[in-house]
N, C-alpha and C positions, 0 to 999 in steps of 0.2 A: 901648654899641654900638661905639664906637670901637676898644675894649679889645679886643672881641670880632673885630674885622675885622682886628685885628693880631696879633691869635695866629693867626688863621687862615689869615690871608700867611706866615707864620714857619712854622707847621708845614707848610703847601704847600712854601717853600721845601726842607725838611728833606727833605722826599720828595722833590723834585727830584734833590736831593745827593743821597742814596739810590740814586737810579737812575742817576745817572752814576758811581757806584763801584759800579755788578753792570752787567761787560764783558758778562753771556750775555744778560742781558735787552737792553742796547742793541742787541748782533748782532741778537735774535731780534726786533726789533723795525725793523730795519731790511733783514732777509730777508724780514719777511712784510709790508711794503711797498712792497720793492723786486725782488726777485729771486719771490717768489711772487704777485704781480699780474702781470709782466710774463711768467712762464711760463704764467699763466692765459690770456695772450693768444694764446700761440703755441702754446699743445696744446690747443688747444680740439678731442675729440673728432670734432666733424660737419666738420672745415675738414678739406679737401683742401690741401696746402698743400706743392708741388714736388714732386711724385711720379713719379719715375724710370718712363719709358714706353720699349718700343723697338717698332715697325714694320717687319714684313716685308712689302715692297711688291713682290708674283712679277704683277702687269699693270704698273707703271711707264705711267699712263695719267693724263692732265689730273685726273681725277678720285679718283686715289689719292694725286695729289700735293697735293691741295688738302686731300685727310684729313688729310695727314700733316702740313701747313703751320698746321692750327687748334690742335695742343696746345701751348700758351705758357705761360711762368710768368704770374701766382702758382700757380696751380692745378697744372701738368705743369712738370718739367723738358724743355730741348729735345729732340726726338724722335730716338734713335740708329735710323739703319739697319742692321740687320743681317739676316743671312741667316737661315733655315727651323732650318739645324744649330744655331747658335748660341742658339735662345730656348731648350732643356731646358739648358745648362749657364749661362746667363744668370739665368734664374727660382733654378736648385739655389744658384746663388755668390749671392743675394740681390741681385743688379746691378738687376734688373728688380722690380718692383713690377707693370706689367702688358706683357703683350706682344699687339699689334695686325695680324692676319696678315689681307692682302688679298690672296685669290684670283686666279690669270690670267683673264682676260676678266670681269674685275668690271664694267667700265665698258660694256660691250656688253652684259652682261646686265641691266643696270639699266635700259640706251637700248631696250633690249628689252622692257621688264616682266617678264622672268623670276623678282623677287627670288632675287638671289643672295644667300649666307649669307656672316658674317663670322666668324672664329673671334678671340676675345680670352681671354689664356690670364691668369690674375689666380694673383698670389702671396695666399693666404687665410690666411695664417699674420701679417698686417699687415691685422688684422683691418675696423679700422676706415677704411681708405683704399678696400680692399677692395670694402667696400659701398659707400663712396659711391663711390666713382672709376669703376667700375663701369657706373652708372645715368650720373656724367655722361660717359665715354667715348659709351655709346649714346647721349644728346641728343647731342653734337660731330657722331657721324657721320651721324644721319636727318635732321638740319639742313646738313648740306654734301651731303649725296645730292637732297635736296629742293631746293636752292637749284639744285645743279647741274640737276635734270632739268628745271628750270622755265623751263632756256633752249634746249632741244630740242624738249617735250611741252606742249600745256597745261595747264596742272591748274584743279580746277573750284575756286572761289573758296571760303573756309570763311562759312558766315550770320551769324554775329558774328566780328569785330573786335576781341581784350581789347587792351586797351593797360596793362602793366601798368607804374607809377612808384613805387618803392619808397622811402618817403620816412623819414630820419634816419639811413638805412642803407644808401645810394645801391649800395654794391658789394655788399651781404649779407654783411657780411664778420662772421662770428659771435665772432671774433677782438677786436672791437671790445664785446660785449656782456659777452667771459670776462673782460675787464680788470675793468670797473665794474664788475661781479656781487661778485667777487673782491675789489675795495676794499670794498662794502658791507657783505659778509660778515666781512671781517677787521678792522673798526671794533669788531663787536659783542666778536671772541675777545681782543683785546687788550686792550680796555680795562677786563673782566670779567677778565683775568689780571693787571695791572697793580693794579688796588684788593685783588684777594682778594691776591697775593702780598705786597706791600706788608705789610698784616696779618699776617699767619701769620708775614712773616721778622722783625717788632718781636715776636711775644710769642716763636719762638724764640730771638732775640736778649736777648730779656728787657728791650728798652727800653718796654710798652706800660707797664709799673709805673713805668718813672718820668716818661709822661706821666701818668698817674694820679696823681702826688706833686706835679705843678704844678698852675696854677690856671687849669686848662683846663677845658672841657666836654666829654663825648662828642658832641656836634652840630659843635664847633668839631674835633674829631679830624679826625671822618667826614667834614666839610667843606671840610677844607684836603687829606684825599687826593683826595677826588672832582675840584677843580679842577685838583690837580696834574698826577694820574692824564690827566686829563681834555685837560687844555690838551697832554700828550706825543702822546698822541693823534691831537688835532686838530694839531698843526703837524704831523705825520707822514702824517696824508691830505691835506694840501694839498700836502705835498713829493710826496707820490705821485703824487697828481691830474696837476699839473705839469710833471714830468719825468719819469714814468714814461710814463703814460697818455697824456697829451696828445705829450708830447717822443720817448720810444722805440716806443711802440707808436704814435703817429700819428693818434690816437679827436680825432676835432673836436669836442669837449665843447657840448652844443648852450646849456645853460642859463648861469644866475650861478654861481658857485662860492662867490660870497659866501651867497647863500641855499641852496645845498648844506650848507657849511660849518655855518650856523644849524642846519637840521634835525641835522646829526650832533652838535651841542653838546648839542641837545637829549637826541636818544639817549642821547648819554654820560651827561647825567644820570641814565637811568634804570639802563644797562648797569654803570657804577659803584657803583651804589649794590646793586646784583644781586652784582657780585664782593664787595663786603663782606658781604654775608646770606649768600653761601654762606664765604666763609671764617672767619665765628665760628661756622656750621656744623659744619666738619672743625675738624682737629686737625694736621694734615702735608700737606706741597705733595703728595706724592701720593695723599689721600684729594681734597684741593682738584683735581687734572687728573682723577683720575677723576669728580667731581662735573661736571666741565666739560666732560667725554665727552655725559654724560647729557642736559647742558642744552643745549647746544649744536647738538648732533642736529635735536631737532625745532623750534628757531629758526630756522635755519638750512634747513632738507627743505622748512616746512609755512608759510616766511614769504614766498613767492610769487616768490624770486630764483632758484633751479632751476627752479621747476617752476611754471606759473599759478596763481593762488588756483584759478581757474576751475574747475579740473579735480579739485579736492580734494570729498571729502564737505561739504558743507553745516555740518552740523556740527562740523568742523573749521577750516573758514571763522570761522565764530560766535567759536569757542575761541580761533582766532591774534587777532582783535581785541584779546583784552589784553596782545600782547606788543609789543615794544615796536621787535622789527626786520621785524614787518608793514608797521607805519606809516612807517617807517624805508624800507624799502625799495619801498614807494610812493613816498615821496618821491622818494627818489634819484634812482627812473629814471624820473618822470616829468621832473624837474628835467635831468636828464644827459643824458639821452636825448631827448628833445621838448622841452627849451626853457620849460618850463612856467616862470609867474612867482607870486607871493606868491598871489596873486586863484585860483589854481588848487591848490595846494599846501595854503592855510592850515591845512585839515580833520583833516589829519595829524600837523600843528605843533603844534598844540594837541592832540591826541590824544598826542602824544610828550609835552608837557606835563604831561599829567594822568597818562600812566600814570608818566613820571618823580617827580613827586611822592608818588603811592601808593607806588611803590616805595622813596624814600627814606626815607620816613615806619616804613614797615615794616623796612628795616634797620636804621633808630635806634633803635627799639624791641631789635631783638635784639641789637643793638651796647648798647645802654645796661644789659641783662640779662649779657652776657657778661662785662662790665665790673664788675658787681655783684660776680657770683661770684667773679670774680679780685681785687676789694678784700677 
């Protein structure tokens, strides 16, 4: 047993050294947890996020200046004045994102009840600011129109009250959810690229024959990449966690990162042991990226971090139970996100457990077969 724990530190180590002499994997390993987390944060599609606005203000009335005083960063860049001529060569030079035109006698005709109309000229070609900036320019202004007529008119009272407190997410800032989506997600591709390449570059290399010539086992192979593999991994989401997430993007991490950190070790066992069964699979790194197109996909679409389990077929629910960034990413965000502790989590833990063991079990089998044919 002794014997057996020291081969299997020594070839861990091997692989370590392996990976610090291939410069592209450290880059690619250090882009897709540093510079691809934190672009996950700032392009998160639905985030309006400084959107260049100008207003033409033809009444210059208490009430047009109070329009034009609600668009502030993060949401709007500050609001440029300009004139009626200026918005068609504003919008065509792309300066403008939307432009906000208030009418002469806006404000008498509100004090009036006549609703007046407002014209908002939207650049649709920035597609996605577009729509949303859009819906909330309208909430900014029938909330300052409302506000303001409520201190001329009475208005009759609404029969409920919502009081709405948004809790873990205080600003809705979606920006906060694309980071940790995007680390949970990038756990599963790394670490399932790290073990299958590892593999494939020793039998290219032609050193897997002369582990084969020592007096190794294939379990003690499999086992010293899985933790190697494993432990680059994990120090790599906690560097992200840390100074990505937490440090540039700002995310107040609500749970332990210690028992985050657990559940992903877990993962890795299974996700590891997955890059080895597909790479005695294939035959060349690019039979192995295209095999990790395929897989990747629907772990990733169907394991509840895009898109709610909720909303999926029933039986596709059923189906993601045996994978292993279901449970994975239950955890995460219940842990990340809400603060959850071991007594709420466990379910998962162990469910990462069990499917990481089946899975290891089944790649050693194939691994001990491939191994065959090449003695």
């Amino acid at each position: 047993m002794k014997r057996s724990l020291a081969n299997i530190y020594r070839l861990g180590v091997k692989e370590l050294w392996s990976l610090w002499r291939n410069p592209f994997m450290l880059v690619l390993i250090v882009f897709i947890f540093g510079v691809s987390v934190y672009s996950a944060a700032r392009s998160m599609p639905e985030t309006l996020h400084r959107a260049p606005i100008a207003i033409v203000d033809e009444d210059a009335s208490p009430l047009s200046l109070r329009i034009a005083s609600a668009f502030y960063p993060p949401q709007f860049l500050p609001p440029r004045a300009i004139g009626p001529h200026e918005v068609d060569a504003g919008m065509d030079a792309g300066i403008y994102t939307f432009a906000l035109i208030i009418p002469p006698g806006f404000q008498r005709d509100v004090l009036a009840g006549r609703a007046p109309a407002l014209q908002l000229a939207v650049d649709a070609t920035r597609m996605t600011q577009a729509f949303n900036g859009a819906g909330t320019i309208g909430q900014i202004v029938q909330g300052e129109v409302a506000a303001f007529a409520q201190r001329y008119r009475a208005v009759s009272a609404p029969p409920v009250d919502l009081v709405l407190r948004a809790r873990f997410n205080q600003t809705l800032d979606k920006g906060w959810f694309g980071a940790m989506t995007q680390l949970i997600n990038e756990v599963t591709m790394v670490s399932i690229l790290l073990c299958g390449a590892a593999l494939i570059r020793e039998r290219e290399h032609g050193t897997i024959e002369h582990l084969l010539a020592m007096p190794v086992t294939p379990t003690e192979i499999m086992l010293s990449k899985v933790w190697a593999m494993g432990l680059v991994v994990l120090v790599a989401v906690a560097a992200s966690l840390q100074w990505v997430v937490k440090g540039l993007v700002g995310v107040p991490v609500e749970g332990s990162m210690a028992l985050f950190l657990l559940a992903a070790a877990l993962h890795l066992f299974a996700t590891t042991a997955m890059g080895i069964f597909m790479a005695t699979v294939t035959r060349s790194m690019p039979q192995f990226a295209l095999l990790m197109i395929l897989v990747l996909l629907p772990l990733q679409m169907l394991s509840g971090g895009s898109t709610p389990r909720e909303s999926m077929p029933e039986v596709v629910q059923h189906i993601m139970l045996a994978a292993p960034t279901t449970h994975f990413t239950m955890a995460g965000q219940a842990i990340l996100f809400r603060g959850a502790g071991l007594s709420v989590v466990w379910p998962q833990l162990a469910a990462l457990g069990v499917i990481g063991a089946v899975f290891f079990a089944v790649a050693l089998r194939r691994f001990r077969r491939t191994i065959g044919q090449m003695a």
